[in-house]
C-alpha positions in Angstrom: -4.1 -30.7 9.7 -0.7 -29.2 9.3 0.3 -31.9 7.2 -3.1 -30.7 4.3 -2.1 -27.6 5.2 1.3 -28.1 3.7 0.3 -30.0 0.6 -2.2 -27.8 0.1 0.3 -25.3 -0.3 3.0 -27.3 -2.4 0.1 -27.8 -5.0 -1.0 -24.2 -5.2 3.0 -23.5 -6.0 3.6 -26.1 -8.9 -0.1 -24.8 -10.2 1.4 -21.6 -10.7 4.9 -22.3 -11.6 3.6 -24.6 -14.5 1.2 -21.2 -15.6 4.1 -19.0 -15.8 6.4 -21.8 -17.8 3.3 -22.2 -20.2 3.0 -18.2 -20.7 6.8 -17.9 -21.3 6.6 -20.7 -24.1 3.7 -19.1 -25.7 5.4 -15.5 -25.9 8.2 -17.3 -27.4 6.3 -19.1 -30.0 4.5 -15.8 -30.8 7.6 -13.8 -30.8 8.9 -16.4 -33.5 6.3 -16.0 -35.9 7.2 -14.1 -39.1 5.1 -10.7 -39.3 2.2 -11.1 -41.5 3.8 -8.3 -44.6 5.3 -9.1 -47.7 8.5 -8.9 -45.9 7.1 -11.7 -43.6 4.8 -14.2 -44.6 1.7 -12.6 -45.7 -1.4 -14.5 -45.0 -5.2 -14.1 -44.8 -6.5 -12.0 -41.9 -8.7 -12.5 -38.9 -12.3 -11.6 -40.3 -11.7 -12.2 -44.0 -14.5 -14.4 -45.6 -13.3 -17.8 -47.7 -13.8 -16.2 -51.2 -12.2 -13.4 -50.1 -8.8 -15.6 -48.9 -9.0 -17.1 -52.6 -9.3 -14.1 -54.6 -5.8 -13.0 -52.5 -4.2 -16.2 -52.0 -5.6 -18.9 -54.3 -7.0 -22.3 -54.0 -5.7 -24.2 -50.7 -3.5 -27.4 -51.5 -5.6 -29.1 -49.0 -8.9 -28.3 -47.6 -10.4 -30.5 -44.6 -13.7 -31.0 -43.7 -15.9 -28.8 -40.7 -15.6 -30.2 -37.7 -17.4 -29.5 -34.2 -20.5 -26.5 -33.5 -19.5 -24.1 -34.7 -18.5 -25.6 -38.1 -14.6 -25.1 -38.0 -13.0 -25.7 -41.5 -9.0 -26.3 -42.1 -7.4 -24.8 -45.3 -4.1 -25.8 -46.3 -1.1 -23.5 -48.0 2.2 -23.6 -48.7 3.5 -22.7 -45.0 0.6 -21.7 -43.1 -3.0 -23.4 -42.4 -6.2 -21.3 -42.5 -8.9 -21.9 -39.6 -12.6 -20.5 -40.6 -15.5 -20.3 -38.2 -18.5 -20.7 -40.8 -17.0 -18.8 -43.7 -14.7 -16.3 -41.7 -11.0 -16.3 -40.9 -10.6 -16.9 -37.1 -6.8 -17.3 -37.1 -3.9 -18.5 -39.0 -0.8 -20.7 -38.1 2.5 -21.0 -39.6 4.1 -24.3 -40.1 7.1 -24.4 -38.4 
């Protein structure tokens, strides 16, 4: 018993010591993002609908096709990728 006891409690540990590494990598990663301003990297907005990301930032270099329920699409520009649930901007990431 004290034996389950014991491993129970070593595998609670390394469950939350690997939680807290993930959350510090994450902060960094955010923190390393360039703002999105025209002294950063300006780039569509959460919320924005596709014709409204073209009429500000022009035709993708690549577009992908919807995958999954909800349909999410993948647009492709010069240093940052575009994710749309249906026809709205969910998020956008910056190549690194």
């Amino acid at each position: 018993m004290k034996k389950m006891l014991t491993a129970a409690a070593m595998l609670a540990t390394l469950s939350i010591s690997s939680s807290a590494i993930s959350e510090v990598l994450l902060i960094d990663v955010i923190a390393e993002t360039p703002p999105n301003s025209p002294a950063g990297l300006l780039r569509p907005a959460h919320g924005m609908s596709m014709d409204n990301v073209k009429q500000h930032f022009g035709e993708p270099t690549e577009v992908y096709s919807p995958v999954g329920e909800p349909p999410i699409t993948r647009w492709g520009y010069q240093g940052y990728s575009v994710y749309f649930e249906h026809d709205r901007v969910i998020t956008t990431v910056v190549h690194q």
